[in-house]
N, C-alpha and C positions, 0 to 999 in steps of 0.2 A: 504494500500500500504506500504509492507514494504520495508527502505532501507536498513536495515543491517543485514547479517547474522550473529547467534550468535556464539559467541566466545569461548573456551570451560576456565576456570578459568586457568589453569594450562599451558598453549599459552601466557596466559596476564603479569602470576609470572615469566615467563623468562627474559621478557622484562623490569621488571618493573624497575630495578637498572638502565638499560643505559636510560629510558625514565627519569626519576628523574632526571639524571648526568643535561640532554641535558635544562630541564623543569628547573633545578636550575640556570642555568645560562642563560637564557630566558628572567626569570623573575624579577633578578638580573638587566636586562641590559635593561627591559624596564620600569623597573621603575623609570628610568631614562629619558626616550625618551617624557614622556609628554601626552597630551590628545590622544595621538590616541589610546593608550596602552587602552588592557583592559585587564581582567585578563581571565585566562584559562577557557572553560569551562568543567565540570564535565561530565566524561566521561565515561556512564556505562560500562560495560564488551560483552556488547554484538553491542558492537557500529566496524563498517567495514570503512576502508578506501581506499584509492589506494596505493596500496604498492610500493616503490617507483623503479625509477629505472635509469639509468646511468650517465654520467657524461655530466653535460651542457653546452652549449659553453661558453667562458669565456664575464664576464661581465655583463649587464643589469641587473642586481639585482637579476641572473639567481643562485638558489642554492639548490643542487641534495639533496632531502630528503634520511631521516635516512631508507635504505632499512632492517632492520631489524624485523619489527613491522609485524608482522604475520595478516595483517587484508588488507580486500579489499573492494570495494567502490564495492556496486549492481548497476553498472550502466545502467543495462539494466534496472532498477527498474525509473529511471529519466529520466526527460526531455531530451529530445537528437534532435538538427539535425544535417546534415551531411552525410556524407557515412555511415552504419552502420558499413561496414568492414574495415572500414578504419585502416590506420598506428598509427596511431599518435590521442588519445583521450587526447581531454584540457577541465580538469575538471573547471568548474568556480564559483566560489565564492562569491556570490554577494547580494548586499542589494539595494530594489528598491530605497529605500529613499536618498543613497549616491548618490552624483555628481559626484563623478568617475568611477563609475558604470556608468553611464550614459554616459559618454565621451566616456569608451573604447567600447561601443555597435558598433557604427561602426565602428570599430578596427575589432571586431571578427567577422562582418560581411565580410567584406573584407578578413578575411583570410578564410574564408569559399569559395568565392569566385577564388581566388586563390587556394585555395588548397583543387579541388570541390571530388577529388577520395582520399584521404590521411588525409584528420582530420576531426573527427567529436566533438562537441561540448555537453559536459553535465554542465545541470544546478543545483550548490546547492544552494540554499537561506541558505544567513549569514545573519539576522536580527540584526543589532548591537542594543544592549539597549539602547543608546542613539536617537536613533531615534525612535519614539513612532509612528509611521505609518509604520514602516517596516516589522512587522510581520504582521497585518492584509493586507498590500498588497503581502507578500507570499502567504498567505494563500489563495487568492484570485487566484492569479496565479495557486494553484496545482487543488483552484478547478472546472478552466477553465480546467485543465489539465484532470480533472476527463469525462470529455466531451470532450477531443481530440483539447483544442484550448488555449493551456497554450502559445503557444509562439505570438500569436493572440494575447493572454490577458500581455505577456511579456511584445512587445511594447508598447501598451497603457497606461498600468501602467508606464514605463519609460518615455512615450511622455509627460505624464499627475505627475509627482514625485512631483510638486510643489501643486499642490491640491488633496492630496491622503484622503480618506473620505472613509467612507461604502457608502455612497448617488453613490459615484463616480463608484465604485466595479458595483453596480447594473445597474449602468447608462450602462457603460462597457461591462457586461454584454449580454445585451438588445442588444446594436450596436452590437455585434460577433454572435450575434443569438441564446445563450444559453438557454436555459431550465433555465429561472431563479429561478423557485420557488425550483427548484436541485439546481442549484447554491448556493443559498443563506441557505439552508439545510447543501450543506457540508462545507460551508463556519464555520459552528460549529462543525463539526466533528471532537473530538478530534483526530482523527490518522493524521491529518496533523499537527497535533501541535508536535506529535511524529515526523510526519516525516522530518519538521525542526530541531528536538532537536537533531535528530541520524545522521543530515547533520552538524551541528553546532559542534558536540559531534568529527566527521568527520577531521573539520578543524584543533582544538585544537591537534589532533595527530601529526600536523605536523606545530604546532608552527602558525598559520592562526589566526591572531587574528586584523585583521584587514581587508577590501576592497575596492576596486575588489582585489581575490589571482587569482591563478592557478598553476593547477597541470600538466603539460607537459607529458603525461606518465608517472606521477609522480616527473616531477621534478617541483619546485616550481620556479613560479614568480610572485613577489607581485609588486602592483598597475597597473593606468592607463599608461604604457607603449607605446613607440611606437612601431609602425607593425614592424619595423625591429629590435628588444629585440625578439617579439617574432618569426620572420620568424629565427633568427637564433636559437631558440631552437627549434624546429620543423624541419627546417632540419636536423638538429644534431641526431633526434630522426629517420627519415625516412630514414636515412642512419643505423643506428641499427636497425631498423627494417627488414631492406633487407637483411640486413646480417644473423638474427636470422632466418628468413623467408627462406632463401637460403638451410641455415645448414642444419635444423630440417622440412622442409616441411610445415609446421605452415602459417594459415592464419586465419582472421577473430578475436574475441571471441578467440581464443587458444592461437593465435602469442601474444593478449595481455597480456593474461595473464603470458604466459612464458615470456616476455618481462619484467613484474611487480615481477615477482617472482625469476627470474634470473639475477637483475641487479646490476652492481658495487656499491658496499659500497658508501657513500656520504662521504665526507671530512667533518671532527669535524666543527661545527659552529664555527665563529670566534668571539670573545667579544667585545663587542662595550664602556663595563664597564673596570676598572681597575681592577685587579686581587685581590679578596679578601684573606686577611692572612689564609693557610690551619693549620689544628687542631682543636683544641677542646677551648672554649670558655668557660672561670668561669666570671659568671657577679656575682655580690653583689646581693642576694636577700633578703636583709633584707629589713622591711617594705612595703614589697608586697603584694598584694591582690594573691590567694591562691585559686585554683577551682579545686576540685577531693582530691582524697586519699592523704594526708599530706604524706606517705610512700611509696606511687608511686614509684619502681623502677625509672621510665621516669622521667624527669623536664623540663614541654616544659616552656619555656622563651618569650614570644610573646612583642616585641615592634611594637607599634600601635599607630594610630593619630584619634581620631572620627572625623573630617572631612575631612577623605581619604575614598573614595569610594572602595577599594579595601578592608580594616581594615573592611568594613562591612561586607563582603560579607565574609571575612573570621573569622569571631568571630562566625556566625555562623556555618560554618566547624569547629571551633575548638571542639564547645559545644558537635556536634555529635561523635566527636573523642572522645571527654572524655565518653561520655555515652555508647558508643560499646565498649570499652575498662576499665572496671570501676577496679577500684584497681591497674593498671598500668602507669595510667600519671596521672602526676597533672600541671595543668596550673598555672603561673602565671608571672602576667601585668607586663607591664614598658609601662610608658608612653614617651610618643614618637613624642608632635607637631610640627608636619614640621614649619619653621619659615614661609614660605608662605601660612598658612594657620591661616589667621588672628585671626578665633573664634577658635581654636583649642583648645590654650591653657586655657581658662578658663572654657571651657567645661572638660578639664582633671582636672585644679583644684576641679570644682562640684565634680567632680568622687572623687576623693580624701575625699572630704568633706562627702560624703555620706560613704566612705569605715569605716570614725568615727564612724559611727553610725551603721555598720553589715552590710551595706547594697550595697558595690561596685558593686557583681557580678549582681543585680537587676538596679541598675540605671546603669551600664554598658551596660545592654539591649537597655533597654531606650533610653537611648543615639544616640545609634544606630540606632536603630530605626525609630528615629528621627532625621536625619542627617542634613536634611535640614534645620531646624529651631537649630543654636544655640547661640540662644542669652538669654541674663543673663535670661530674663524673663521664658523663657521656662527651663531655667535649673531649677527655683527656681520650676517650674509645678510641675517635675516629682519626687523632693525632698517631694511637698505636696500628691502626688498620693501614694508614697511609704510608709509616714506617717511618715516623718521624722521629728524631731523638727526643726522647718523652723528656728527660731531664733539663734540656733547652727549651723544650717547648712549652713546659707549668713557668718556669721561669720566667720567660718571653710574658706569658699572658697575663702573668701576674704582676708585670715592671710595669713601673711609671710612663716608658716609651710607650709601651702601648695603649695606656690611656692617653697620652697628648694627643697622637695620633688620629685615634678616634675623635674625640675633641675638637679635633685641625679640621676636622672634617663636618661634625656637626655645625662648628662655628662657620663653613662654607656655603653650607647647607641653608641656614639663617640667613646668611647675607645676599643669599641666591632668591631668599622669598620662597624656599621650601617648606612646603606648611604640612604636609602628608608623605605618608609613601605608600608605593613606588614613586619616584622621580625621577623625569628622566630629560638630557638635553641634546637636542641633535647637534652640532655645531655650534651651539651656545641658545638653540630655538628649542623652547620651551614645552613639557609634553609629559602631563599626563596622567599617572591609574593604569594599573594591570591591563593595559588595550588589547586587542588578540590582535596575531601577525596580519592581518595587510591592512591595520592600521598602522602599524609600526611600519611593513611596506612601503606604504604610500608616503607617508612621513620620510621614510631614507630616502628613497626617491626623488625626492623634493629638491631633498640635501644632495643629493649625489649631483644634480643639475645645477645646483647653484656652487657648484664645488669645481665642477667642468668647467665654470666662468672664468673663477678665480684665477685655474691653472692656466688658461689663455690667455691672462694677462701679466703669467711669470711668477707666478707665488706657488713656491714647494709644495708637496704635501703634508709634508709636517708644519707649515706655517699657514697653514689653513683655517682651521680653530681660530685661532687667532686673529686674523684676516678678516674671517666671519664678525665675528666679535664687534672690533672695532668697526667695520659696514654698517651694522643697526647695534648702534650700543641702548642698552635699556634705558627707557624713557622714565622723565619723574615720575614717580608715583602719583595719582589722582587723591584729592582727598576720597572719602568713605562716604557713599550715597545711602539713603538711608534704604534698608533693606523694602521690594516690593514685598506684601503680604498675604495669604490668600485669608477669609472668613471664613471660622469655622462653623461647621453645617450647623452640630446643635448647639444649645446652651451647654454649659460646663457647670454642675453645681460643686462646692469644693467645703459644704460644708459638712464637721466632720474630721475632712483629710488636714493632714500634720503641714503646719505654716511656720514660717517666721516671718520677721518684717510687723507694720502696723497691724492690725486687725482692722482698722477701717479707709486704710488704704487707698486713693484713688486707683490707682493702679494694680491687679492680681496677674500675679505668672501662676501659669497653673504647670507643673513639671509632669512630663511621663520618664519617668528614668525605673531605670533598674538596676540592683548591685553586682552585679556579675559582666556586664558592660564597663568596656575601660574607656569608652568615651563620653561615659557619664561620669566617670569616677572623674575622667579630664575636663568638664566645664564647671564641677563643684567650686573650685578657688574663685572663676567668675562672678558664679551665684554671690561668693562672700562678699566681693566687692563689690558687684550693685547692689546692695544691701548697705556697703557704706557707704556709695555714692549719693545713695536716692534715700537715707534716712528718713521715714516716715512716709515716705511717697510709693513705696512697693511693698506686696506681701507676695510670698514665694509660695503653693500652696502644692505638695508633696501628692503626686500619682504613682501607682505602678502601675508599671507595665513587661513584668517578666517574659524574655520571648524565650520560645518552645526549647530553642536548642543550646540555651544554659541552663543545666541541666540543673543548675544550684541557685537558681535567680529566685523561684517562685517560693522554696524555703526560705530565704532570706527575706524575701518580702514579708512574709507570715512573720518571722519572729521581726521584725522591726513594726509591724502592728502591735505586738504580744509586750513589747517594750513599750510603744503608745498605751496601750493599757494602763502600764504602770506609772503613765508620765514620766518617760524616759526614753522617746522616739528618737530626736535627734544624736543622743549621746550612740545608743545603737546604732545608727546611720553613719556616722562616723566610723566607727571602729569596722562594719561591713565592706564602706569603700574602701579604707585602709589595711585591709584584707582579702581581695577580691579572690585570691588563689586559695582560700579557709575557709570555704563559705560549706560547708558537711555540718552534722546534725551536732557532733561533739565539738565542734568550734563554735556553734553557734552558742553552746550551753556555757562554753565556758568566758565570751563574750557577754552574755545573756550576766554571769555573775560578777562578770569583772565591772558592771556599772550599778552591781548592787541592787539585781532584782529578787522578786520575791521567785526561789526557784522552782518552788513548789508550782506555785500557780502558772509560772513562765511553761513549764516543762506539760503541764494539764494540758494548756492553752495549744500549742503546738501538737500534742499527740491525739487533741480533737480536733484538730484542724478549724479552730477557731477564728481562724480569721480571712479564712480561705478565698468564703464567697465574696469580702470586701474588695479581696486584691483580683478576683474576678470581675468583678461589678468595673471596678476601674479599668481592666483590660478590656472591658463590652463596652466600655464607654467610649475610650478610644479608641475603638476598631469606628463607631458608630461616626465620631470625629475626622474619620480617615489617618486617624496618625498608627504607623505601622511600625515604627522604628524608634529608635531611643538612642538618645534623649532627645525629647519635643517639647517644645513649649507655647504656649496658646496666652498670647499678653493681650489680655482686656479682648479677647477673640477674634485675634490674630495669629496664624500659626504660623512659628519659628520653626526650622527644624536643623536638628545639628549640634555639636560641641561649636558654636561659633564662636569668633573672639570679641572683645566686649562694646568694641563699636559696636558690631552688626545690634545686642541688647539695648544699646545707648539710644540707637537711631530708633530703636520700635519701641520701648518705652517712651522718649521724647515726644514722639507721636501720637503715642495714648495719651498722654498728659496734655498734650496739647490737645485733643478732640476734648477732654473731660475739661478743660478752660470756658470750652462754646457752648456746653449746655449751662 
């Protein structure tokens, strides 16, 4: 079963400058926004999507895709129900193992219902990688589908999301009446693993990098929304459609397509990030680890943290850049540990220590590789696997050189306006987020031609970099505009939930964070300081929102109510963030006493799960919000989203304060 028709190469190189523009500043802005972010996925040439199409009513997190991208979604190839001929097709985005995926199910039931001759509904399966039962229960789904009973097997999988198993698949199975022993046959069949990848592959074209999305005839709205987000872009759409329907005669399968293929441009995405300094970027590379042609025209510059999930996924994209491209780029490191990434930095020292001895770009695998384990013990492993002199090598990682080092580089990093990682610079042009290869492609490319220039007018290759540099040296920085913001759908009531700041406050931050997220733990120092900046003029008002796949979030949130109980929330919260890697039952207990609660009652409170359905009510709340991701924040109902830095705060508070002036 295929979904995508293919693409022809010469369709994809038109597009490819404004998808890079759109992808740069994406990735830019979500590497900022926290756990939900994942990075793009890789998206062959032959992958279709819904091409986008007009303008959507204002609000609800309702935002018209880049109609330019020459590619369409096979939807007659998917799951669909609905009217076939309908107006109005809402592509859907979804991962069985997410809880918001689950919420809006009877959302899109009811608008089927409602709207039984004008929308019909297609299903793509997003298997996010963090959830480790969500592809084999896609895959389960297509290959109910295969037998005519996918949306049979829909429900069941979503009724049943909290014990998803093979045992369960088959169980499943059995109850819907299927041909099990086919079942379980194509349940291996690799063309479904294709036909998630070319649906996944699908999403990333139009920036979907998280669930439940949808695509409105192409216009995008992300998360579990309420029915009226989406009843008004769906009308907005059946009024376009009558129009186009009226003009041209068109109905069915044609009106969509002319619908997809003729629709208004989308308005430029808005930044969520500060505007990074344009030009060309000269960092210091001396004492740098060094991968490819020393004379490489290209000098890609990669700043990176080995315990960023993203820096893995991209260190391998780099390798395959250098190896298709051999004599034209050469890589090389800067090390890069985020402060909230406690092992970071002496897994970069190791690195360091191994680079003494010839050996970086090998234990730099390694490393990687290994992401999960990095502690001293396992660094000193991969030093013995490599064959390194282990006695030089604890030595090395443990000397002061190697801290400068690191250091030399973080402080490069800073003064480059590297704010995230991965990061990366082509010639000094600036780039990036874990991109998949033929965005990095197109990107060197770019660079290779403007490098051909250079060499025509007598400048080395090794003096390239430099050459570039100086050509478009970085421009002043802009000051800080104040953040665009969208409105949140519903009210937010917050009382109740644990605040500081005034109690009557003009201004309320309502926070969705969680303890187990380290880019929540990273805007906490903010908080403190708008709190001393706006004395008496903000109250901070304390949500959760544990997502599925910290495994230790929705514990910690329970005992940081269990501490509210005691009047003793914040002390709790404290000690939580500042322990993000301790967050088990028996740390919690012993945090729980080291602020002097009653343990008795603490210890009840938790093993009834006493405060369960609070820290639920609050995740239902903010699914209902649209906000999917942590930390977000909703000032006087506006929604923030992101660890931003404390301008982007400054400018949306100021603005609230300023609106509560006029009334």
């Amino acid at each position: 079963m295929n979904l995508v028709d293919s693409m022809k190469k010469s369709a994809l190189l038109k597009t490819r400058k404004r998808q890079l523009a759109v992808a740069f500043l994406a990735v830019a802005t979500l590497s900022m926004v926290g756990c939900k972010v994942k990075e793009k996925k890789e998206t062959p040439e032959t992958t279709g999507v819904v091409a986008a199409l007009g303008d959507a009513a204002d609000g609800a997190a309702v935002v018209p895709v880049d109609n330019t991208l020459p590619f369409e979604l096979n939807v007659g190839a998917l799951p669909m129900k609905g009217n076939p001929k309908a107006k109005v097709t809402l592509v859907q985005y979804s991962d069985f193992e997410c809880p918001f995926c689950s919420r809006v199910e009877p959302t899109v039931d009811q608008i089927l219902k409602d709207y039984p001759d004008d929308v019909r509904v297609v299903f793509v399966n997003y298997p996010l990688d963090s959830h480790a039962n969500a592809k084999p229960a896609a895959k389960a789904a297509l290959a109910a589908h295969k037998q005519g009973k996918f949306w049979e097997m829909h429900k069941e999988v979503f009724d049943n999301n909290k014990k998803l198993s093979d045992s369960l698949y088959k169980e499943l199975a059995a109850k819907l009446g299927l041909d099990v022993a086919k079942f379980e046959e194509d349940m291996k069949d690799p063309g479904l693993d294709k036909v998630i990848a070319d649906g996944m592959a699908s999403a990333a074209r139009y920036d979907i990098s998280g669930t439940p999305s949808f695509l409105i005839n192409g216009v995008k709205l992300v998360g579990a929304q309420p029915i009226d987000a989406f009843k008004k872009a769906i009308d907005a759409e059946i009024k376009r459609a009558d129009e186009v329907a009226a003009a041209k005669s068109l109905s069915g399968e044609a009106l969509y397509h002319d619908l997809v293929r003729n629709a208004p441009k989308a308005a430029p995405p808005k930044a969520a990030a500060p505007e990074e300094p344009a030009g060309r970027v000269l960092v210091d590379l001396a004492n740098s680890p060094v991968l490819g042609d020393a004379n490489a025209p290209v000098t890609l510059i990669e700043f990176t943290d080995y315990e960023c999930p993203f820096c893995a996924r991209a260190n391998n994209t780099i390798k395959e850049l250098v190896e298709k491209n051999p004599g034209k780029v050469k890589v090389v490191f800067k090390h890069n540990p985020l402060n909230f990434h406690k092992k970071a930095k002496l897994a970069h020292k190791a690195a360091q220590a191994a680079a003494f001895q010839g050996k970086f770009w090998e234990y730099n695998d390694l490393v990687f590789a290994n992401r999960g384990d990095l502690s001293r013990e396992k660094l000193i492993a991969h030093a013995k696997e490599l064959g390194l002199d282990e006695a030089k090598f604890v030595a090395d990682m443990d000397s002061e050189e190697t801290t400068k080092l690191v250091d030399a580089d973080l402080a490069e990093g800073a003064k480059a306006s590297v704010r995230g990682t991965p990061h990366f610079f082509l010639n000094g042009t600036r780039f990036s987020g874990a991109q998949p290869l033929p965005a990095f492609q197109a990107a060197l490319d770019k660079e290779i031609a403007f490098a051909e220039e250079l060499i025509k007018k007598g400048i080395s290759a090794d003096k390239i970099y430099e050459e570039a540099a100086k050509a478009e040296p970085v421009a002043a920085p802009k000051p800080a505009a104040a953040p665009e913001l969208d409105t949140v759908a519903i009210p937010i009531n917050v009382d109740g939930a644990p605040f500081k700041g005034a109690a009557d406050a003009p201004v309320v931050i309502v926070q969705y964070s969680e303890f187990q997220c380290p880019f929540c733990s990273r805007v906490e120092p903010t908080l403190e300081q708008l709190l001393k900046d706006y004395d008496g003029k903000i109250k901070i008002a304390f949500k959760h929102l544990p997502l599925p796949f910290h495994n230790n979030a929705k514990g910690a949130a329970e005992a940081s109510m269990a501490a509210n109980a005691q009047g003793k929330f914040w002390e709790m919260h404290k000690l939580l963030f500042e322990n993000q890697d301790k967050l088990d039952r028996e740390n919690l207990n012993a945090f729980a006493e080291q602020i002097g609660l009653d343990m008795k009652k603490f210890a009840e409170d938790m093993d009834n799960n006493a405060f369960a359905a609070i820290v639920e009510a609050n995740a239902e709340e903010a699914g209902k919000a649209g906000i999917s991701g942590t930390p977000s924040f909703i000032i006087n109902g506006k929604l923030l989203v992101g660890a931003q830095p404390i301008t982007s705060f400054k400018s949306a508070i100021d603005a609230a304060l300023a609106e509560v002036e006029k009334k």
